[in-house]
C-alpha positions in Angstrom: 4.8 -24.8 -5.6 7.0 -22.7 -4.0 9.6 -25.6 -4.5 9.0 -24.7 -8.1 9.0 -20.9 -8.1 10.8 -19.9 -5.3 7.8 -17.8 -3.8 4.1 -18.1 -3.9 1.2 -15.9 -2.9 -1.7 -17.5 -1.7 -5.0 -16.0 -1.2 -7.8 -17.0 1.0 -11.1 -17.6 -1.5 -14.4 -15.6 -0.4 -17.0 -15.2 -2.6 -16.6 -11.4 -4.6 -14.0 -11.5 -6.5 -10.5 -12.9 -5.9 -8.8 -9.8 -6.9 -9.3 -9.1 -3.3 -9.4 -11.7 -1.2 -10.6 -12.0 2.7 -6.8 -12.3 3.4 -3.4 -12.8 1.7 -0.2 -14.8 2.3 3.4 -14.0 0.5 5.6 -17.2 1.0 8.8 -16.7 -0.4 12.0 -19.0 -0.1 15.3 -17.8 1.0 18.5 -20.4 0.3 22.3 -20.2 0.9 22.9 -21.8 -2.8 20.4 -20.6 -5.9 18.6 -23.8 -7.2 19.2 -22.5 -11.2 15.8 -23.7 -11.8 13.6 -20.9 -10.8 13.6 -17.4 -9.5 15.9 -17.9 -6.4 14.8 -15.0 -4.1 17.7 -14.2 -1.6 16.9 -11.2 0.5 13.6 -9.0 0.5 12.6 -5.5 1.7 9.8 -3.9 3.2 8.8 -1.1 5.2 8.3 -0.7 8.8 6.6 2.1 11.5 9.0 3.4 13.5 8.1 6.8 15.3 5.5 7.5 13.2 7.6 7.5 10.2 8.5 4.5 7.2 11.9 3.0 7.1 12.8 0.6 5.0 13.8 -3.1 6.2 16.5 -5.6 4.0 16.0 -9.1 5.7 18.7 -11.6 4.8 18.9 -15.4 5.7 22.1 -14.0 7.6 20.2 -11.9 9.7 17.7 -12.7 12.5 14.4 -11.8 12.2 13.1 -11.2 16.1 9.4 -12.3 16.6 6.6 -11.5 14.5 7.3 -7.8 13.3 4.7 -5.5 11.5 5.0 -4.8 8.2 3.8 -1.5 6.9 1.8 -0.7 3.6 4.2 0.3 0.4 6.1 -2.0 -1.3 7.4 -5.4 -0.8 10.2 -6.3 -3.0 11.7 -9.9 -3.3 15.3 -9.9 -4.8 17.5 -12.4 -5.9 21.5 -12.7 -6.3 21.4 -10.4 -10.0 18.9 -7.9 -8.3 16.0 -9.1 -10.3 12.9 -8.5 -8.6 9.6 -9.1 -7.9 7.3 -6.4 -6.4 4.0 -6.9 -4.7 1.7 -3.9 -2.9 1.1 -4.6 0.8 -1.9 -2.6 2.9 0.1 -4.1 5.9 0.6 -7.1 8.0 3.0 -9.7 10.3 5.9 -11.1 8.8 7.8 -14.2 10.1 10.7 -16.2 9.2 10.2 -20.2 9.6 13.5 -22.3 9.5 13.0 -24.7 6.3 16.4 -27.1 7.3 19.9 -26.0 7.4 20.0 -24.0 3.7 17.2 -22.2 3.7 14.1 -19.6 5.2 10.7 -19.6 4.8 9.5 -15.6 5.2 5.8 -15.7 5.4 4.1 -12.2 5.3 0.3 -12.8 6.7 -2.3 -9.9 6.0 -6.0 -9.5 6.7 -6.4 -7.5 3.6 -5.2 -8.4 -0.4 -1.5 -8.4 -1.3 -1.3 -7.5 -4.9 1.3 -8.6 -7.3 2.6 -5.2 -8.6 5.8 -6.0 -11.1 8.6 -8.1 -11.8 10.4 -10.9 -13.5 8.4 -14.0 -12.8 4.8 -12.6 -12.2 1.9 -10.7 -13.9 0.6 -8.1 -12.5 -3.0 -8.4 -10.4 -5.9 -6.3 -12.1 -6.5 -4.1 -9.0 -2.9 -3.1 -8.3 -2.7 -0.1 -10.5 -5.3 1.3 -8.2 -3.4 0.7 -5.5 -0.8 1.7 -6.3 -2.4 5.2 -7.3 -4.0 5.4 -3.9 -0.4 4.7 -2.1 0.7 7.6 -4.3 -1.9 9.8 -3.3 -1.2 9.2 0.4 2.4 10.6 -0.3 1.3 14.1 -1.3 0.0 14.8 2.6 3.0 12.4 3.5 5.4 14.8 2.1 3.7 18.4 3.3 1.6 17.7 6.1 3.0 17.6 9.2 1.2 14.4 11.3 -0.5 13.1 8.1 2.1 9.9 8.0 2.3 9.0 11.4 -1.8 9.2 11.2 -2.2 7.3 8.3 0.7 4.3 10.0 -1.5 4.1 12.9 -4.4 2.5 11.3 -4.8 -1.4 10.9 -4.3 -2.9 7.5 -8.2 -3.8 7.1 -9.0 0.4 7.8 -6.6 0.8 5.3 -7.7 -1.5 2.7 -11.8 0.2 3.3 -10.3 3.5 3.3 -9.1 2.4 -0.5 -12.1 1.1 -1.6 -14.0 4.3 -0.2 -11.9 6.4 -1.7 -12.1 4.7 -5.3 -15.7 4.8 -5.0 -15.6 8.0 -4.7 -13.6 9.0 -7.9 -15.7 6.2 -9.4 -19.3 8.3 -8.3 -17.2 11.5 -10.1 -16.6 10.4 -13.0 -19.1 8.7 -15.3 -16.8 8.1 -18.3 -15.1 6.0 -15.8 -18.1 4.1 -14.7 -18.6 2.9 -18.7 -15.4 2.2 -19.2 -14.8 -0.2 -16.8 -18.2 -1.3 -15.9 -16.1 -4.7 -14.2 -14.8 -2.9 -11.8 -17.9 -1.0 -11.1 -19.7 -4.0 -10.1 -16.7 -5.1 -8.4 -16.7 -1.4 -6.1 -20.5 -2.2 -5.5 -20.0 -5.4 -4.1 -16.9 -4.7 -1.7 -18.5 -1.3 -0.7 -21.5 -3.9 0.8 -19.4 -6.4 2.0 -17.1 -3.8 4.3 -20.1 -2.0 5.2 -21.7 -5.2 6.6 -19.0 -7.5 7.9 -16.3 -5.2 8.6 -18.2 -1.9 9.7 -15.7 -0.5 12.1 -13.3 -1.2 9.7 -15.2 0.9 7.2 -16.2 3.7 9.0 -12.3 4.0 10.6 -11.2 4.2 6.9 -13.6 7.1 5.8 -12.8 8.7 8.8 -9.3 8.3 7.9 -9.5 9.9 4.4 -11.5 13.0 6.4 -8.6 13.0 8.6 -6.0 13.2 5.6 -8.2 15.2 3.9 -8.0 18.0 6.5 -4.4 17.7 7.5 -4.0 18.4 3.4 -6.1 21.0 2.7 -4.7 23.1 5.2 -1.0 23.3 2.8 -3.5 23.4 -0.3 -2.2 18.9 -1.0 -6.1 17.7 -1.4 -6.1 14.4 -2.0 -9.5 13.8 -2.7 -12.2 13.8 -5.3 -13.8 17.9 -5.7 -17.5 16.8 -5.3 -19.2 18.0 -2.4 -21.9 15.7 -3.3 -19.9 12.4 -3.7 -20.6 8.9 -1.1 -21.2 5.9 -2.7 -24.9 6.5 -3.9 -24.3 5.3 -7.2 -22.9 2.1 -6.2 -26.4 1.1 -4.9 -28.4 1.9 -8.4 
């Protein structure tokens, strides 16, 4: 396949729903010379932690790419020679680049948590990225005007990220009924990954509700809340 497309993103099956997968892999196919018969990708970007803070990475075949780096949650944008793009949303994970003969790279991002295919020229876009993409948004509000809030949020792991989403949406979800009947798919869908983090990944879980607490503080002290204005809310409608 990724002869054929240039890049592929391959997600590891569990039984759910596939929109988020146990884990997710972005293989993607640098060359010297475009193949005309595809999408020929030929640099990407991504984000990175350093000191606390998100800076933005451009990998080329041209450059070296030292080890197994960490890859921050945001964006990951593959690009080819007439800056046409294709986007995908990352919660975070290791990226490597794996000689494929003397033209070209393969750049394998590995992740724990889903990779979602957010926007571009060769791709539709995954049914759970427009929440994610809202929750990423939200995190830049205490990003932007509280002081610690990004380098708190960078330190988690990408699973603790990924639960802190899915608390965090069932929360808004428990708020608002109109939204409950509207999409009652993804209702069921909150219900069952709420259960699944809470019993195989628990610390994972209860790091990412302690994260949005953490945020949550950080925020309300320059008036940035992030969250949902229901004293009441925590996932008791997902169990009815």
């Amino acid at each position: 396949m990724i002869e054929r497309l240039g890049f592929v993103l391959v997600h590891d099956e569990r039984a759910g729903d596939s929109a988020a997968p146990a884990g997710s892999h972005l293989v993607v196919a640098l060359r010297d010379k475009p193949t005309l018969a595809h999408f020929d990708p030929e640099r990407m970007t991504w984000y990175v932690t350093v000191g606390g803070k998100g800076q933005l990475v451009e990998y080329q075949r041209s450059r070296a790419l030292r080890g197994e780096p960490h890859v921050a949650w945001g964006h990951v944008h593959v690009i080819d020679r007439l800056e046409v793009q294709n986007a995908f949303l990352t919660f975070g994970g290791v990226i490597r680049a794996v000689p494929m003969g003397p033209d070209a790279t393969l750049v394998i991002l590995d992740s724990p948590a889903p990779i979602l295919r957010w926007s571009g020229h060769s791709q539709d876009v995954d049914p759970m990225a427009p929440q994610v993409a809202a929750f990423f948004a939200r995190l830049m509000v205490p990003i932007d005007f509280a002081p610690g809030a990004e380098a708190r949020i960078a330190g988690v792991p990408p699973l603790t990220l990924y639960a802190a989403f899915v608390a965090d949406l069932c929360d808004r979800y428990q708020c608002a009924r109109p939204l409950r009947e509207m999409n009652p798919h993804l209702s069921r869908w909150l219900t069952v990954e709420m259960h699944r983090l809470e019993t195989a990944r628990p610390g994972d879980w209860a790091a990412g509700q302690q994260l949005l607490a953490d945020v949550e503080q950080l925020s309300s002290i320059y008036g940035a809340s992030v969250r949902p204005n229901d004293p009441g809310r925590r996932s008791t409608w997902a169990r009815a």
